[in-house]
N, C-alpha and C positions, 0 to 999 in steps of 0.2 A: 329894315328887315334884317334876321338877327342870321347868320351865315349857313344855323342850322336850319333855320327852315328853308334858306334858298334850296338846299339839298331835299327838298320833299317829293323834286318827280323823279330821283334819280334813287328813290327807296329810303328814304326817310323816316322813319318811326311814324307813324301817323296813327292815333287816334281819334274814335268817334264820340263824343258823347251824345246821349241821349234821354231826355225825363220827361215822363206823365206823369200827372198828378192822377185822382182818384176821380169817379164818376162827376163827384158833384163838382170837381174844379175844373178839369180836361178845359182845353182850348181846342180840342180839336185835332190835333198832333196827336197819332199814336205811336208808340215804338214803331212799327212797323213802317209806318207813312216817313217817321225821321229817317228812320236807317235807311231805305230807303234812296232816297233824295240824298243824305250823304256819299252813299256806294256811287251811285251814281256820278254826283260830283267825281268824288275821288276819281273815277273810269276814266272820265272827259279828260282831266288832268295830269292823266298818267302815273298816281297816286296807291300807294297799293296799304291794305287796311293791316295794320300790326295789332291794335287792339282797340276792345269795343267798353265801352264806360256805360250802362244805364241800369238808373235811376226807375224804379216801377211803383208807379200809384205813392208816391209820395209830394207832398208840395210844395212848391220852390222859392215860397217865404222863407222858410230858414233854414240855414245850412243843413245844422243840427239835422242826423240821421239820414240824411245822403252817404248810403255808404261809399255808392260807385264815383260820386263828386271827391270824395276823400280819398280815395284808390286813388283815383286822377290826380289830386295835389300831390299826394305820394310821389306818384313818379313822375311828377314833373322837377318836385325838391331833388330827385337823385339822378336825372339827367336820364330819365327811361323812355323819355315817349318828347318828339321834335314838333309835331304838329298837333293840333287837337280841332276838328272841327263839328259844327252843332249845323243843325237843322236853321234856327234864331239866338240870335244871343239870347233872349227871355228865357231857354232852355237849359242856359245854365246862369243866368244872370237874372232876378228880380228886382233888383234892389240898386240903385244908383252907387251907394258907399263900397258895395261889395265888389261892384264891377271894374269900380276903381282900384280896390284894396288889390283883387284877383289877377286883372287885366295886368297889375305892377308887378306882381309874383310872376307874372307867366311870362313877360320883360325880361327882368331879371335872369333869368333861366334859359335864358335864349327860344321860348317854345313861344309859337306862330298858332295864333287862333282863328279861324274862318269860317266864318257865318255863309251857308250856302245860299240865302235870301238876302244877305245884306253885308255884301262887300264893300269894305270900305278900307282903306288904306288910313291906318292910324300913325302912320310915321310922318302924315305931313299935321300942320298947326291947322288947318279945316278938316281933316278925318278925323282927327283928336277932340273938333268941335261936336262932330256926328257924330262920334261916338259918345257923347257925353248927351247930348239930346235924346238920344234913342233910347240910353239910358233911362233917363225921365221919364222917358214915354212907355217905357217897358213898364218900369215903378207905379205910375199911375193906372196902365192898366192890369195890374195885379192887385189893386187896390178896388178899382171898379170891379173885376170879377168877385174878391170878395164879399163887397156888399152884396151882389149880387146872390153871393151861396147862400148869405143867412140869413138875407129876404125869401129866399124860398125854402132854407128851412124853416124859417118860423112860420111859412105858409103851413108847411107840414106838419109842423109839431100842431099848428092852431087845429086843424082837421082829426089830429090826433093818428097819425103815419108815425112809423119808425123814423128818426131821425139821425143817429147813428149812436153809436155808445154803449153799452154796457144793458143789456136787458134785464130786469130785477129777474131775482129769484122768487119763481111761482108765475111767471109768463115765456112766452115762447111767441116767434112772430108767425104771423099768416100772409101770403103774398094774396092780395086783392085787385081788381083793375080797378084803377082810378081815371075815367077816359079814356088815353090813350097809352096811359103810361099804368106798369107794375110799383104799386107800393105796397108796405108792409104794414100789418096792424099789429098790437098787442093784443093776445088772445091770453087765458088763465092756462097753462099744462095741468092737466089732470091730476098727475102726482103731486107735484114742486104745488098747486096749490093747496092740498089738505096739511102736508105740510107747514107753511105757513099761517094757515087757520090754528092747527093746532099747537104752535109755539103762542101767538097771541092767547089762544084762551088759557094755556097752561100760565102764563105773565099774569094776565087778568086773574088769576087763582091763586096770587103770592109766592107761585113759584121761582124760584130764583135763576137769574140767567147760566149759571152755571150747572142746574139741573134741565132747562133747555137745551144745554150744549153736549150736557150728557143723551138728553131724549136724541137729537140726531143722531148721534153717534152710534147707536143702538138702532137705528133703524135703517144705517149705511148713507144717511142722505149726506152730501157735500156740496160744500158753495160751488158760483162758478169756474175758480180757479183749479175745481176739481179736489184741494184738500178738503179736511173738516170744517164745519163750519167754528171760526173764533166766536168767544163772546161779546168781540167789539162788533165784527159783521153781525150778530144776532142782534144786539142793542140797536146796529143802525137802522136794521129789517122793523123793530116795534117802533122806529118813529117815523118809517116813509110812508109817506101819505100816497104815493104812488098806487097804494093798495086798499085805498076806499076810491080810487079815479081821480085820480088830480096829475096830471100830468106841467111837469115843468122844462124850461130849457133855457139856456143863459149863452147869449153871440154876445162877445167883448165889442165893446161899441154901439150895442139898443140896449135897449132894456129888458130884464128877464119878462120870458111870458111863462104866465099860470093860466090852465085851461083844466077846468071842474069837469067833472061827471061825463069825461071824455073816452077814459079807459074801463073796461069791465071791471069793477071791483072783485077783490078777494073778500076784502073783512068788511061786513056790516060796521055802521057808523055808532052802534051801540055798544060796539064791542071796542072798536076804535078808540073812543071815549073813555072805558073802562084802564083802559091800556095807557092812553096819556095822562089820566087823571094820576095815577101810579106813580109815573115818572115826577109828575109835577112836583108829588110832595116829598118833601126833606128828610121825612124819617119815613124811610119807607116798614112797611107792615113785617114781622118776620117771617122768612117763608115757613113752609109748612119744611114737618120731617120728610126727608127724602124715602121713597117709596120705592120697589119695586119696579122698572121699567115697562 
């Protein structure tokens, strides 16, 4: 034990951290249940809180984008913070290589970590073993939870639920009971879809994407980003199939699912056709003169 952390009941720099991940991943730990359980700790121990570290609704596979994890490194590199304690190490730890990598940083630096459910003394050759097991076991079940998320999303995408992501442009979502549980449908928006009907049939009429790009523009409509819409997002809008009902969704590690005539369609399949027949061919037709808006 490194000299500054013996000094943690006597006012010690002590940090909390704390992380949730997002609906679909949660273990169950919320901010509130962590902080919690550490204040607490701290009390019992005569421990007093200098600063609070969490993480919200992000996942604890990969570093990347932990902002309040990288705070915490921060000041542990410049000697700002003596103690750090979590709820479980899983809360700041996923990953067996990392906790290693981590645990050695925070070594170094003389800063004392304490797991309020799993104290274990890592300064002897058997805590060092525990902590390496727990490790593993933390890894594994972050692994099972995963499979676990996108077994149930692809339940949802298969029913045809919002599954998360990026809503096309020309739908908007509907919250519906499913049992016992709120999911979301894709329903058509009223506007955002004549819109996109009418970019397809002006394409389907040898119009050129660049007189599409001027039609919106003159009609104030904008992507989801809120600018104008480009002509590459107008191209990628005439080939998603998303808008005759075809809904798609890809988890790394199954296979992608394709599920047909899932979603309300925007564009008829006559028109659809009309539109990819277009693209297909190499000389495309020349558009007509540009016209009045």
């Amino acid at each position: 034990m490194s000299p500054r952390a013996d000094r943690s009941s006597l006012g010690t720099r002590v940090g909390i951290y704390a992380r949730y991940s997002d609906s679909n991943q949660d273990d169950g730990f919320s901010i509130e249940y962590q902080m919690s359980e550490c204040t607490e700790y701290l009390d019992r121990n005569g421990m007093s809180l200098h600063k609070t570290y969490i993480d919200q609704a992000v996942t604890g596979t990969k570093v990347a984008g932990r902002d309040a994890f990288h705070e915490l490194l921060h000041d542990v590199k410049n000697g700002l913070i003596d103690v750090v304690v979590v709820y479980k190490y899983s809360r700041i730890f996923r990953n067996a290589l990392e906790s290693h990598k981590y645990r050695k940083l925070f070594k170094n630096h003389g800063v004392k970590l304490i797991s309020v459910t799993q104290q274990v003394d890592d300064s002897t050759s058997s805590g060092q073993l525990m902590v390496g097991v727990m490790a593993n076991i933390d890894e594994y079940q972050s692994a099972v939870i995963s499979d676990h998320v996108k077994s149930a999303m692809r339940e949802m995408v298969s029913e045809g639920f919002f599954a998360g992501g990026t809503v096309p442009y020309g739908y908007k979502l509907k919250e519906v009971q499913h049992g016992k549980k709120t999911r979301k449908r894709y329903v058509p928006d009223e506007y955002e879809r004549e819109v996109v009907k009418k970019l397809y049939e002006l394409y389907a009429d040898n119009y050129s994407l660049k007189y599409l790009q001027d039609y919106t523009k003159s009609i104030g409509a904008s992507a989801r980003s809120g600018k104008p819409f480009s002509i590459q997002t107008i191209a990628r809008m005439l080939r998603n199939d998303f808008y005759i009902g075809v809904l798609r969704y890809n988890a790394q590690g199954h296979e992608p699912i394709v599920v047909y005539d899932i979603i309300p369609p925007i564009i008829d399949k006559g028109l659809w056709d009309m539109v990819q027949h277009r693209h297909s061919r190499q000389n495309y037709v020349r558009p007509r003169k540009r016209k009045d808006l």
